[in-house]
N, C-alpha and C positions, 0 to 999 in steps of 0.2 A: 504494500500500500504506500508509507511513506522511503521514498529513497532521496539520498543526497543530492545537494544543486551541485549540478557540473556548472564550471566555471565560465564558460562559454552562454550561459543561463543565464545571469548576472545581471544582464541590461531589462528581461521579463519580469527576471524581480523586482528590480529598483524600480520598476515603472509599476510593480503590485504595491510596493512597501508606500511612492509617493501619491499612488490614490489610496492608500489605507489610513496614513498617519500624516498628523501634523509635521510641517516640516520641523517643528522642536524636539520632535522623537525622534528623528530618522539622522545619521550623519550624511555629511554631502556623497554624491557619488564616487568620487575615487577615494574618499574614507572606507564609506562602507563596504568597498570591493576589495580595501585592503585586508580589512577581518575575513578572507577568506583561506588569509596564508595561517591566521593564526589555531594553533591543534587545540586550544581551547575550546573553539568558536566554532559551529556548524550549523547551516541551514538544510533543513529538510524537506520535500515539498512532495504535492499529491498531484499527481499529472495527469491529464489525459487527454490525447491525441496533441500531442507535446504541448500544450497548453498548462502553465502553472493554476491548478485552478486552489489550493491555499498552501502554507508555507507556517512553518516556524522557525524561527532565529535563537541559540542555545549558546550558552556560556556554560562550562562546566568546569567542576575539580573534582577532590576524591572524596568531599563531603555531601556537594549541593549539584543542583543544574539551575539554573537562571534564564528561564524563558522569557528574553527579550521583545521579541515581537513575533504575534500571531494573529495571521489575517487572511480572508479566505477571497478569493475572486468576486470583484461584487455581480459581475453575471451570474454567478453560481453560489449566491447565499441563499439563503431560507429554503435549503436541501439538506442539513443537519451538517454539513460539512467540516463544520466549524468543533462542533463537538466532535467528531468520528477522529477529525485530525489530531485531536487534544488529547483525544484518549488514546491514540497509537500513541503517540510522543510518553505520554506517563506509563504504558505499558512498555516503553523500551529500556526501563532502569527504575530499580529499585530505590535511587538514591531520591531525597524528598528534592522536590520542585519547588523554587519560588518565582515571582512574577508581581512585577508593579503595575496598581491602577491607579486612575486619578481619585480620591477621596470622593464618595458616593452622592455628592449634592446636587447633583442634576437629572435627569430620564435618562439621558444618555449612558452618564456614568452609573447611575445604576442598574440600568439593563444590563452592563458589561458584569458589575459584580454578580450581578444574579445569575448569569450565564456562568461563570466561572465557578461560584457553588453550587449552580446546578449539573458541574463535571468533578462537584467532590473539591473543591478549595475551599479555603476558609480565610476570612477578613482576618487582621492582626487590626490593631491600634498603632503599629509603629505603623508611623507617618515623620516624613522627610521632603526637602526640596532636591530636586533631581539637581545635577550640576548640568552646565551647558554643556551638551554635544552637537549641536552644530550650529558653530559660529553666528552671532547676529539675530539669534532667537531666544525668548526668553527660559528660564527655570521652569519645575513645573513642580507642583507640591504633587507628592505619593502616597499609597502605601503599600503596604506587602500583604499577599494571598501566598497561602504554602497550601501544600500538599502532598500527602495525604493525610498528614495529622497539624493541626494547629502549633506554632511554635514559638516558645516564649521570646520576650523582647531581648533579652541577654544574648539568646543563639542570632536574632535576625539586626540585632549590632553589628554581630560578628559578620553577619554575611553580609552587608552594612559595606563594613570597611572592607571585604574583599571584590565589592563592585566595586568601592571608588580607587581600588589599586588595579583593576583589572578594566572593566568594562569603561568607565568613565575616564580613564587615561587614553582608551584607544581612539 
């Protein structure tokens, strides 16, 4: 179901990634093609008839996985895709998942969280401001959803500072 973007892929992404997200979420083009080199970092996608039709973006170590960005074709939403692809991703590793949303104050952003615990995530209280990733846009307040058991503030400190030495340096 989900296999790896081949590199050559890269430009179908970045063109899913910039109709999916803010361009405050997203790094510029030849950023985010660079995290391709890194063996931390891998995107995954569900294809067919070579068409990306949704993707996830992963930051990993030997603790955590870090679900940067998930987003599905918007020709091809309200097909359950969205969840089908979340739950292969959480069925590919045992190790707990985290993932930031915006703070749940609006339809939007709580449709997103309700989605997310309706695949089994659970809201945290730790909330933070994201650091800039791409130039020229602003911050963005967070919080953290884990997976598949809720995780105290102390553990998502921890993994906290190993975004902003990993994910947010790149």
């Amino acid at each position: 179901m989900l296999e790896q973007l081949e590199k050559d892929e890269f430009e179908q992404l970045y063109t899913l990634m910039t109709d999916s997200f803010p361009p405050s979420e997203i790094r510029n083009f030849k950023r985010q093609q660079m995290l391709l080199d890194k063996p931390d970092y891998n995107v995954y996608i569900l294809r067919e008839n070579g068409e990306i039709l949704a993707f996830f973006a992963e930051w990993t170590n030997a603790k955590y996985r870090f679900l940067e960005h998930l987003a599905v074709n918007e020709k091809h939403r309200s097909r359950g895709l969205g969840s089908k692809t979340l739950q292969a991703y959480t069925d590919m590793s045992s190790k707990p998942v985290v993932l930031e949303v915006e703070p749940p104050e609006d339809e939007i952003q709580r449709r997103r969280v309700k989605f997310y615990e309706r695949n089994g995530f659970h809201l945290s209280s730790y909330s933070y401001i994201q650091p800039v990733i791409n130039v020229g846009y602003d911050t963005v307040p967070l919080v953290m959803m884990t997976y598949p058991e809720p995780l105290d503030n102390s553990t998502l400190e921890e993994i906290k500072d190993w975004l902003d030495q990993t994910v947010y340096k790149s």
